[in-house]
PQR file of N, CA, C, O and H, with PARSE charges and radii, in Angstrom:
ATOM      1  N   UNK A   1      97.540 117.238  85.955 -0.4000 1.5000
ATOM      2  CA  UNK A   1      98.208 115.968  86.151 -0.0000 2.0000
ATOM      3  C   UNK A   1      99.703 116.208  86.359  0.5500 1.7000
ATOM      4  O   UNK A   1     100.379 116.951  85.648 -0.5500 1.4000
ATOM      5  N   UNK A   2     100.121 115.556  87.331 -0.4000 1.5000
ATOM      6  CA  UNK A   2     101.825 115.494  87.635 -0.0000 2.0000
ATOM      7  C   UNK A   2     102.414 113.812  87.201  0.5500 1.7000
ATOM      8  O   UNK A   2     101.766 112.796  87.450 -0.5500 1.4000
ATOM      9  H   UNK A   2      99.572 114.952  87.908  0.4000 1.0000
ATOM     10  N   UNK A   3     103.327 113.827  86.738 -0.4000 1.5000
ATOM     11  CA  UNK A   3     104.368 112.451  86.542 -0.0000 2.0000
ATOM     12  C   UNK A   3     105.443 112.918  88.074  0.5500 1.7000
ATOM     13  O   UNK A   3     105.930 113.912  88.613 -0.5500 1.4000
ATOM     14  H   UNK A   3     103.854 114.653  86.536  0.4000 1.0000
ATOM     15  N   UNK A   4     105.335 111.117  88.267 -0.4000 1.5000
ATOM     16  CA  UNK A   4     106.589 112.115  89.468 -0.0000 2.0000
ATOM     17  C   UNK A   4     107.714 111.273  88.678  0.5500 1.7000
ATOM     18  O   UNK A   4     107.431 110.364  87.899 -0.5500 1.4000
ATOM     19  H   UNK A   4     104.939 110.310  87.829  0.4000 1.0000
ATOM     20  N   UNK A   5     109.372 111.801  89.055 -0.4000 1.5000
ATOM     21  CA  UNK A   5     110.374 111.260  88.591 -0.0000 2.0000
ATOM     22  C   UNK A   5     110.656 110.065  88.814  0.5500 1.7000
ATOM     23  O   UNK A   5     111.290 109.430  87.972 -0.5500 1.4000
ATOM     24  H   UNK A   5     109.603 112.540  89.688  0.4000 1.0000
ATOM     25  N   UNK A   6     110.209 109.437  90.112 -0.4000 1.5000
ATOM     26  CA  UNK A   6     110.011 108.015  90.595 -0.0000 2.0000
ATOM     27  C   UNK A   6     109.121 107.082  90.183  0.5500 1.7000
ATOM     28  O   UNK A   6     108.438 107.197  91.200 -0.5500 1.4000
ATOM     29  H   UNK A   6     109.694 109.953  90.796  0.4000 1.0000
ATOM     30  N   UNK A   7     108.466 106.146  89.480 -0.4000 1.5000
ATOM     31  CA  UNK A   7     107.438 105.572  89.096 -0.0000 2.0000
ATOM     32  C   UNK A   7     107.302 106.095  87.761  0.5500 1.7000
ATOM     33  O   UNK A   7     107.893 106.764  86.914 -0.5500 1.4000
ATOM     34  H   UNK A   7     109.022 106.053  88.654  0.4000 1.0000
ATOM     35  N   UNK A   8     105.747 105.175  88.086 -0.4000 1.5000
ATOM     36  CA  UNK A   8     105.001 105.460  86.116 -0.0000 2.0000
ATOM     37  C   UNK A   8     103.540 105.893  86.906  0.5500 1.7000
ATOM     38  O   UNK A   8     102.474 105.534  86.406 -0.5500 1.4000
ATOM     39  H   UNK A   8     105.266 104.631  88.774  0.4000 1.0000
ATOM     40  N   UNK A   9     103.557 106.357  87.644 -0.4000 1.5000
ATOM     41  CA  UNK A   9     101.800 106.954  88.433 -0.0000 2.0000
ATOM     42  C   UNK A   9     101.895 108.582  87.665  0.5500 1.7000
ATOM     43  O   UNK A   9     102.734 109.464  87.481 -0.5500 1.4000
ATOM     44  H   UNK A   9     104.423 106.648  88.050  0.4000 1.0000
ATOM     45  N   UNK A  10     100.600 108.330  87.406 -0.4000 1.5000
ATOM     46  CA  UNK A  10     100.038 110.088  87.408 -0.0000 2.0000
ATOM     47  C   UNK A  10      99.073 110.378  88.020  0.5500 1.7000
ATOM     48  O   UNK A  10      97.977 109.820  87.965 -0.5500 1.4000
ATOM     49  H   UNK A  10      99.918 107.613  87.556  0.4000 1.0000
ATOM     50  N   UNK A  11      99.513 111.658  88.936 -0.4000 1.5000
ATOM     51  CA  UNK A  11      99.172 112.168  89.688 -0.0000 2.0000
ATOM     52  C   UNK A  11      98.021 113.166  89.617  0.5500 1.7000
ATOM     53  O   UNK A  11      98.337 114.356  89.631 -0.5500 1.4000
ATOM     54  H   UNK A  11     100.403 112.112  88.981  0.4000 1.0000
ATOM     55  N   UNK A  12      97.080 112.932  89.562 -0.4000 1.5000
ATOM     56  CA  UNK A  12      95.870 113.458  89.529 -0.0000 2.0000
ATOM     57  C   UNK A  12      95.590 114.448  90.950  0.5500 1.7000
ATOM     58  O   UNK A  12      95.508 113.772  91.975 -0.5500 1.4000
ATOM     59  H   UNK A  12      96.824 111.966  89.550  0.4000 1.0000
ATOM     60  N   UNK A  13      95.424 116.038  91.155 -0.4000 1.5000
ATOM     61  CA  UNK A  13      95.156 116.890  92.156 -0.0000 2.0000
ATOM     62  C   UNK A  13      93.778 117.615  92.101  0.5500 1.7000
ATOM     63  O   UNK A  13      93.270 118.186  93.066 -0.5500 1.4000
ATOM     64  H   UNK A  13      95.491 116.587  90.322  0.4000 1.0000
ATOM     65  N   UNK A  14      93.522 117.573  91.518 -0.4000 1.5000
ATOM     66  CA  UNK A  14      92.193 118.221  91.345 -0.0000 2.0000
ATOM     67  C   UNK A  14      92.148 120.074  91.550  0.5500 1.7000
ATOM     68  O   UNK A  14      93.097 120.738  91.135 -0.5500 1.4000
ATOM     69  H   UNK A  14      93.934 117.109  90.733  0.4000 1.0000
ATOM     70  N   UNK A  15      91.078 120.667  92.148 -0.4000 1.5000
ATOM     71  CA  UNK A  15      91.749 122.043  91.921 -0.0000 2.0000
ATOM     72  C   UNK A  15      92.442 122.485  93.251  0.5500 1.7000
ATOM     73  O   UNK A  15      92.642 121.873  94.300 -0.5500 1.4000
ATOM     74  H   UNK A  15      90.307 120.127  92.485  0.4000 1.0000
ATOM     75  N   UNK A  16      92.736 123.735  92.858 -0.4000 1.5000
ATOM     76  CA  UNK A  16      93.968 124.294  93.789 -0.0000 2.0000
ATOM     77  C   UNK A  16      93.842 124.637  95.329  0.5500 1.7000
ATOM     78  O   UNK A  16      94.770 125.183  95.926 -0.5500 1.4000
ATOM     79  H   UNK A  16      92.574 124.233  92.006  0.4000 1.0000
ATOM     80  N   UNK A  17      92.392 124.216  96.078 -0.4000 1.5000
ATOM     81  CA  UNK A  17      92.320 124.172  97.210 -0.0000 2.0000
ATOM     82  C   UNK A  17      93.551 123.573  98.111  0.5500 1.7000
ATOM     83  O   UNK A  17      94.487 123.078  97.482 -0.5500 1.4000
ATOM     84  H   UNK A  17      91.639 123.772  95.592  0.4000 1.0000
ATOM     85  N   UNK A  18      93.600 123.583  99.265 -0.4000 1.5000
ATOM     86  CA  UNK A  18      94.296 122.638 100.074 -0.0000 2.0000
ATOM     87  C   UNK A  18      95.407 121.954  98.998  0.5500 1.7000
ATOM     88  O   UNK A  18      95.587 120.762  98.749 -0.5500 1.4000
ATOM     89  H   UNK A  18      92.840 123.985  99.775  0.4000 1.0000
ATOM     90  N   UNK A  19      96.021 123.037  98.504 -0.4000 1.5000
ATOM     91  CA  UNK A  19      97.137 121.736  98.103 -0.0000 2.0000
ATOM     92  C   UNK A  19      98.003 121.552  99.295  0.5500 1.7000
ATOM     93  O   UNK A  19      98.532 120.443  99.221 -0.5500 1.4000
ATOM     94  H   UNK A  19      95.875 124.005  98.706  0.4000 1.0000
ATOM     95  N   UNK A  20      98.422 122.310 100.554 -0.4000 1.5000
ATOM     96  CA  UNK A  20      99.421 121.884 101.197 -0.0000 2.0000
ATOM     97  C   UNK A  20      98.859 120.595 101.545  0.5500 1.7000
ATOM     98  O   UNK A  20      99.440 119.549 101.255 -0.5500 1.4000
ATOM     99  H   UNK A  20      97.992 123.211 100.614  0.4000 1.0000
ATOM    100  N   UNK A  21      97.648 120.635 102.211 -0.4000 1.5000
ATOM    101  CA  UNK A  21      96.799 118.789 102.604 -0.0000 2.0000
ATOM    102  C   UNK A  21      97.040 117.963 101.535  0.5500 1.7000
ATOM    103  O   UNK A  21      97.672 116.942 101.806 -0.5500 1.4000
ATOM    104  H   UNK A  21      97.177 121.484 102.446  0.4000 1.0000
ATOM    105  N   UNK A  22      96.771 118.095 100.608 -0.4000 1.5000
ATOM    106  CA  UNK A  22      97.051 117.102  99.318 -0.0000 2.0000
ATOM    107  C   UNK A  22      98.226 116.695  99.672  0.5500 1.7000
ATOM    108  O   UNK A  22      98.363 115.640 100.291 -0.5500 1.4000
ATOM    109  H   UNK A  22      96.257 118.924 100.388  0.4000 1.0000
ATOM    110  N   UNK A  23      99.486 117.652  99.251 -0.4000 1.5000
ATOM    111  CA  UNK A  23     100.864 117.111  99.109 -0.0000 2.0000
ATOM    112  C   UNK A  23     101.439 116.623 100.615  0.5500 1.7000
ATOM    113  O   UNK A  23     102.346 115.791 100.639 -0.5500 1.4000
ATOM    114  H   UNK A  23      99.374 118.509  98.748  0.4000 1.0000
ATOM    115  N   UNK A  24     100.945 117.105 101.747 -0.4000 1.5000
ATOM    116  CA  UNK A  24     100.898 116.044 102.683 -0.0000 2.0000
ATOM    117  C   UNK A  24     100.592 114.415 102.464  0.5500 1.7000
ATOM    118  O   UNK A  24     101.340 113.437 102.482 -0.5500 1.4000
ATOM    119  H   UNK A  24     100.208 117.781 101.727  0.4000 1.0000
ATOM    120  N   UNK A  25      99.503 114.529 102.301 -0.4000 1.5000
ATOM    121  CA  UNK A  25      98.669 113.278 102.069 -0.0000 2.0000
ATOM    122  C   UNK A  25      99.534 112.475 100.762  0.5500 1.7000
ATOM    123  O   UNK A  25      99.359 111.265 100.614 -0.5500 1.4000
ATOM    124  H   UNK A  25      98.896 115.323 102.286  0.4000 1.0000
ATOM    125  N   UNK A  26     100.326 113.122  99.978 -0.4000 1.5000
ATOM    126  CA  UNK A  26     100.622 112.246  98.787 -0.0000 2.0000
ATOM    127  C   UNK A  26     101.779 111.630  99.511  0.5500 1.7000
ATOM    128  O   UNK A  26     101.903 110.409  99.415 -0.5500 1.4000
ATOM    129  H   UNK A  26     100.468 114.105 100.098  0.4000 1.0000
ATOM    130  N   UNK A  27     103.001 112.595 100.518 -0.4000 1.5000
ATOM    131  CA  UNK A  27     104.064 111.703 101.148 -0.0000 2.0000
ATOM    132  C   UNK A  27     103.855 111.188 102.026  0.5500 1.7000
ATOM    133  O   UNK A  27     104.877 111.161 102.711 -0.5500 1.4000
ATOM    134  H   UNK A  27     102.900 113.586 100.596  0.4000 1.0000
ATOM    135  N   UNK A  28     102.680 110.467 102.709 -0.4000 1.5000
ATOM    136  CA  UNK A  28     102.136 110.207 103.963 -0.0000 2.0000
ATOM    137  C   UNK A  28     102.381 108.354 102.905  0.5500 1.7000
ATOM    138  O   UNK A  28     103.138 107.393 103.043 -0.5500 1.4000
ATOM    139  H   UNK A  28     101.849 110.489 102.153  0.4000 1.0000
ATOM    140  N   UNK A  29     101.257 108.712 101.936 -0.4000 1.5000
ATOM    141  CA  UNK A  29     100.940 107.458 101.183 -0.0000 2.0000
ATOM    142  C   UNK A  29     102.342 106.890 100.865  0.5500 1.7000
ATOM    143  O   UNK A  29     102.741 105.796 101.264 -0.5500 1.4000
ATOM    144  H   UNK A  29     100.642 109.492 101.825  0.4000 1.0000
ATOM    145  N   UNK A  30     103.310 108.082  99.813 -0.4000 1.5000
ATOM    146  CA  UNK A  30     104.433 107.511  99.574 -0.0000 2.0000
ATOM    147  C   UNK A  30     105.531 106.873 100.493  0.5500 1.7000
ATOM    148  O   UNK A  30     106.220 105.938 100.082 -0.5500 1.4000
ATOM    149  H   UNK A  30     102.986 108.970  99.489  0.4000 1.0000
ATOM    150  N   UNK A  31     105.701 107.501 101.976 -0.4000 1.5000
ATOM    151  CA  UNK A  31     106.472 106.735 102.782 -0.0000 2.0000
ATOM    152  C   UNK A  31     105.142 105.678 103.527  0.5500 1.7000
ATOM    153  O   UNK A  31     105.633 104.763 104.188 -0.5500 1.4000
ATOM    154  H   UNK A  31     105.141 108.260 102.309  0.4000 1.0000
ATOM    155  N   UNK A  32     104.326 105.682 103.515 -0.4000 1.5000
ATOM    156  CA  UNK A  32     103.491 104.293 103.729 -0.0000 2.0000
ATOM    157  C   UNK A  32     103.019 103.246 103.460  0.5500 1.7000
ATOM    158  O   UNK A  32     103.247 102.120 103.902 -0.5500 1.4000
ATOM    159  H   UNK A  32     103.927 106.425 102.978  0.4000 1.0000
ATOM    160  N   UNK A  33     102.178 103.696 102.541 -0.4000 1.5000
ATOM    161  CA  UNK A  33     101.572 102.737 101.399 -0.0000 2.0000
ATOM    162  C   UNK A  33     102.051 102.458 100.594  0.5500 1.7000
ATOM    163  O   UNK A  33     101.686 101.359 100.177 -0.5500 1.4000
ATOM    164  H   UNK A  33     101.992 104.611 102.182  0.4000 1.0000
ATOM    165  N   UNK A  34     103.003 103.056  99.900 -0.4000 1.5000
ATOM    166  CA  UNK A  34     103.399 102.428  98.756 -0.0000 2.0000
ATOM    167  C   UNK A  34     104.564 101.345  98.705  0.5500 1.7000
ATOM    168  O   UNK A  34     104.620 100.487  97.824 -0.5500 1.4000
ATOM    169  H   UNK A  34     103.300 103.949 100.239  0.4000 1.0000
ATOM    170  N   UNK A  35     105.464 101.466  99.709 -0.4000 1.5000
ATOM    171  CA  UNK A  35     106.090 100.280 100.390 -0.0000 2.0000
ATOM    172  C   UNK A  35     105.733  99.146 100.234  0.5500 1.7000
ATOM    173  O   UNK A  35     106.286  98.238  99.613 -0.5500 1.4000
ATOM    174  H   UNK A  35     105.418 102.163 100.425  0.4000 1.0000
ATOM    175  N   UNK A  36     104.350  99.167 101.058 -0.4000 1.5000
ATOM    176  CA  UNK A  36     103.405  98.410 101.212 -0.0000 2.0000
ATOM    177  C   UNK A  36     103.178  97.330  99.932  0.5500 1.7000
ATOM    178  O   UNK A  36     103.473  96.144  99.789 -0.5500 1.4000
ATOM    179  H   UNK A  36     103.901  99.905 101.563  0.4000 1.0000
ATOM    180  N   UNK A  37     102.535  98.286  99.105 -0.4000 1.5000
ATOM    181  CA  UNK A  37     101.929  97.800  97.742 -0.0000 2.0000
ATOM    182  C   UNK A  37     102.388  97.601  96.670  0.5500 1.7000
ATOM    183  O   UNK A  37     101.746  97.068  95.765 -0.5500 1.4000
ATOM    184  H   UNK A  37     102.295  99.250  99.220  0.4000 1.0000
ATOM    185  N   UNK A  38     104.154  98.177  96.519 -0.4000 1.5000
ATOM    186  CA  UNK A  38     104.512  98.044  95.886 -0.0000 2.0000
ATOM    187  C   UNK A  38     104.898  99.052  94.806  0.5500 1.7000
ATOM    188  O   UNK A  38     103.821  98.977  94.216 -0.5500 1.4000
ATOM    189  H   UNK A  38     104.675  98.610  97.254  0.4000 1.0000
ATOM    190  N   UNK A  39     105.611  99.964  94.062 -0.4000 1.5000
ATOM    191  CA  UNK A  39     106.181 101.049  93.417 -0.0000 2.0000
ATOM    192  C   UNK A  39     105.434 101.029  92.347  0.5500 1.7000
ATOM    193  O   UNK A  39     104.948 102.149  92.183 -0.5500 1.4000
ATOM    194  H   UNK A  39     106.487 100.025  94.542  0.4000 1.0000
ATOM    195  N   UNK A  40     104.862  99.719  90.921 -0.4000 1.5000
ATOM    196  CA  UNK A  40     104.703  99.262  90.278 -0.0000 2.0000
ATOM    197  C   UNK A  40     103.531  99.055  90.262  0.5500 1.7000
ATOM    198  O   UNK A  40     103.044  99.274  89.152 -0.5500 1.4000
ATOM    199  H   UNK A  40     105.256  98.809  91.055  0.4000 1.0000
ATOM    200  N   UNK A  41     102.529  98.577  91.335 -0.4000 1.5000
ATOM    201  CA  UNK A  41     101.231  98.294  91.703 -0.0000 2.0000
ATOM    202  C   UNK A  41     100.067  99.332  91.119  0.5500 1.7000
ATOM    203  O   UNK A  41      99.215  98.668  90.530 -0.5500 1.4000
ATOM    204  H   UNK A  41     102.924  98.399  92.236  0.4000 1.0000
ATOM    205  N   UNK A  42      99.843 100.400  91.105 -0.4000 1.5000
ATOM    206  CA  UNK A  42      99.277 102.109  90.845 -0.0000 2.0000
ATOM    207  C   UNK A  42      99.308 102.525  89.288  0.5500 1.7000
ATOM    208  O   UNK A  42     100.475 102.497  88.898 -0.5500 1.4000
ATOM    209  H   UNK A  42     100.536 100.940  91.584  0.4000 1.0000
ATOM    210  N   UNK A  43      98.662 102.795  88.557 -0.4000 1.5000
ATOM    211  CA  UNK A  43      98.835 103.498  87.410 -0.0000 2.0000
ATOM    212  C   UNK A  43      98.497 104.986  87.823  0.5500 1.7000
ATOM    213  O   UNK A  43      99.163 105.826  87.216 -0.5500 1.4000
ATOM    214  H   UNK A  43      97.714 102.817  88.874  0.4000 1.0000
ATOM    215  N   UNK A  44      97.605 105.459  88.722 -0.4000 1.5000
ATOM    216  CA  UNK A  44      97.221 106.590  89.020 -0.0000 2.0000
ATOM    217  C   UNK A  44      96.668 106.835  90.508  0.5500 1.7000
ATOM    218  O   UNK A  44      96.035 106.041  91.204 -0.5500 1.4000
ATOM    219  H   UNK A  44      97.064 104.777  89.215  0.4000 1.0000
ATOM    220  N   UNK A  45      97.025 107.990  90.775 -0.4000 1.5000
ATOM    221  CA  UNK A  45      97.031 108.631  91.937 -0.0000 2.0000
ATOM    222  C   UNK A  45      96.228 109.843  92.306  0.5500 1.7000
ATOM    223  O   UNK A  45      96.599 111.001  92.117 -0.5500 1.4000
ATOM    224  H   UNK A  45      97.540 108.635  90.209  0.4000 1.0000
ATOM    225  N   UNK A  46      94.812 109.380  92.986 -0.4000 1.5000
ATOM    226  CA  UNK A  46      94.087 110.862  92.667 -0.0000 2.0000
ATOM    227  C   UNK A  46      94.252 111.694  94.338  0.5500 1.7000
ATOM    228  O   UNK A  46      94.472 111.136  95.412 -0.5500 1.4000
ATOM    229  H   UNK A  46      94.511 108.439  93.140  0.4000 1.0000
ATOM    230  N   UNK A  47      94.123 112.683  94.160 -0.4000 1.5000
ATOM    231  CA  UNK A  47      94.219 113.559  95.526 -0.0000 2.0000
ATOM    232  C   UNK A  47      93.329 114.472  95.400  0.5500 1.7000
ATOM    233  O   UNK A  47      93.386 115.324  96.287 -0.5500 1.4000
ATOM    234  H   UNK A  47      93.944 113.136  93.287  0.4000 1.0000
ATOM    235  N   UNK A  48      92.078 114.692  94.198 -0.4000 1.5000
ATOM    236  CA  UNK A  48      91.117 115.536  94.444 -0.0000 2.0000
ATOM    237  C   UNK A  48      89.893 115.450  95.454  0.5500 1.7000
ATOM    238  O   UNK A  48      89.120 116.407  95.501 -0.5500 1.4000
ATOM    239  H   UNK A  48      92.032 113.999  93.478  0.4000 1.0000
ATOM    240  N   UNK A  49      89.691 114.362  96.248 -0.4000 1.5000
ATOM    241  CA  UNK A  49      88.752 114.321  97.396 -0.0000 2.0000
ATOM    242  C   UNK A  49      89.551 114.672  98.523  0.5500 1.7000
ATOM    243  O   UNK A  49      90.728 114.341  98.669 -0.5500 1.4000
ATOM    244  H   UNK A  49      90.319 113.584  96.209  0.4000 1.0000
ATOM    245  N   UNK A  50      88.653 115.573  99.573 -0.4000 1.5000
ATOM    246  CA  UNK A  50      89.686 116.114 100.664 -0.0000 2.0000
ATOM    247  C   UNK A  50      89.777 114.657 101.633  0.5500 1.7000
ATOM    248  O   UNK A  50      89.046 113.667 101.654 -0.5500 1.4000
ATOM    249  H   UNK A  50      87.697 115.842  99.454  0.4000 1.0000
ATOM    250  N   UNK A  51      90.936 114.985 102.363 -0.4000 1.5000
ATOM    251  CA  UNK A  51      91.379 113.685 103.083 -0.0000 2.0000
ATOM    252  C   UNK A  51      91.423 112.421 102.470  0.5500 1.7000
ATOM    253  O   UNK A  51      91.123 111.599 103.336 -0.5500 1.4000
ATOM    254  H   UNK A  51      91.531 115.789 102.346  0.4000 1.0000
ATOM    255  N   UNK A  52      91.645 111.886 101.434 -0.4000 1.5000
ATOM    256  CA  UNK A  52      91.562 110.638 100.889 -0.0000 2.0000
ATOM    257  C   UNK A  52      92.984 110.684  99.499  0.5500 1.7000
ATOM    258  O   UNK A  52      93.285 111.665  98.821 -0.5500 1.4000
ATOM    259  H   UNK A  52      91.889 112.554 100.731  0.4000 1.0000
ATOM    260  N   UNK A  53      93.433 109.685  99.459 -0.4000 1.5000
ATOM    261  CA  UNK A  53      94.107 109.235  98.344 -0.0000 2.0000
ATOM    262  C   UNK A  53      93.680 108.150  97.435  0.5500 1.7000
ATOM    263  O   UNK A  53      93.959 107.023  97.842 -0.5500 1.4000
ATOM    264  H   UNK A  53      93.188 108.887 100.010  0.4000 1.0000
ATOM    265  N   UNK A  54      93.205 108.209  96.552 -0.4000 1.5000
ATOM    266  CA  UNK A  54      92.300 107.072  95.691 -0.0000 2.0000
ATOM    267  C   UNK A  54      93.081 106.937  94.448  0.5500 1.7000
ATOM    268  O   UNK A  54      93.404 107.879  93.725 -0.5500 1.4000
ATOM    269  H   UNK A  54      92.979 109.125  96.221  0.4000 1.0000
ATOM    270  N   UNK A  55      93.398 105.524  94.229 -0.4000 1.5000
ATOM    271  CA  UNK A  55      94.376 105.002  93.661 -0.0000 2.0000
ATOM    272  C   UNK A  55      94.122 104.189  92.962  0.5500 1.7000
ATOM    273  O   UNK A  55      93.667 103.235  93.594 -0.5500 1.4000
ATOM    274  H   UNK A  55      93.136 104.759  94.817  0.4000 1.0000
ATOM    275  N   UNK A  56      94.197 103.874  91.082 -0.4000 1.5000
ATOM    276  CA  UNK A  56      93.691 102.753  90.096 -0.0000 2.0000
ATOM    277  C   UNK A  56      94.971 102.089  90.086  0.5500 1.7000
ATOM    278  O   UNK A  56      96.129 102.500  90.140 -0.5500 1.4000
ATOM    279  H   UNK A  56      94.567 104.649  90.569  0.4000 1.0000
ATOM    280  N   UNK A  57      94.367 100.784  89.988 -0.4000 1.5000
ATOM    281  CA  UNK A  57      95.585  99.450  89.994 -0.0000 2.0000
ATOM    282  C   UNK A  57      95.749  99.415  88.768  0.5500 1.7000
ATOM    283  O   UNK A  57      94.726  99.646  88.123 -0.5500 1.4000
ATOM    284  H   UNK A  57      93.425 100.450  89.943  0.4000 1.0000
ATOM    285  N   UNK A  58      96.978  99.139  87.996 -0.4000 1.5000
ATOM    286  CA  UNK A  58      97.271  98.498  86.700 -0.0000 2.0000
ATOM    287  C   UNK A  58      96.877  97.055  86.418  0.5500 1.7000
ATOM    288  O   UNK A  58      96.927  95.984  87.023 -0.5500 1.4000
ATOM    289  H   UNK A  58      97.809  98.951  88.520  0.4000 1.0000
ATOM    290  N   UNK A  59      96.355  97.616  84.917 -0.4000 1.5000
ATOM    291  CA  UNK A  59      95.403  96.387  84.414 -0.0000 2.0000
ATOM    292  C   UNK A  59      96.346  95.353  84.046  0.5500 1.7000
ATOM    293  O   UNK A  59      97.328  96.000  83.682 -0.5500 1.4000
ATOM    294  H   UNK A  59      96.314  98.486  84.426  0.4000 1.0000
ATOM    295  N   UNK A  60      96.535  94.508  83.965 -0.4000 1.5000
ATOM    296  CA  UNK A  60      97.270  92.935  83.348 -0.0000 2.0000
ATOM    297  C   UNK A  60      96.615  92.375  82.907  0.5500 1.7000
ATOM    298  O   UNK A  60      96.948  91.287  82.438 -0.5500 1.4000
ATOM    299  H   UNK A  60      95.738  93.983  84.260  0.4000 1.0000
TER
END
């Protein structure tokens, strides 16, 4: 698991395959999606399925 310095998401990678694809895929989301959705929106951030970013919403 990673905390990034920005937010309250943890970053879930799974194992050490393809991390360059992962960490692609995590700033693809961050200058895209998360704009989008909001900084605050995400409690967690998974990147262990290849090609996909799968993301749990915070509960209220």
């Amino acid at each position: 698991m990673m905390v990034p310095k920005l937010g309250d998401q943890l970053i879930e990678l799974g194992d050490a395959e393809d991390l360059d694809e992962k960490f692609s895929n995590l700033m693809t989301f961050y200058r895209k999606g998360m704009p989008r959705a909001g900084w605050n929106t995400y409690t967690k951030i998974s990147l262990k399925f290849r090609n996909q970013v799968v993301c749990t919403k915070e509960k209220k």
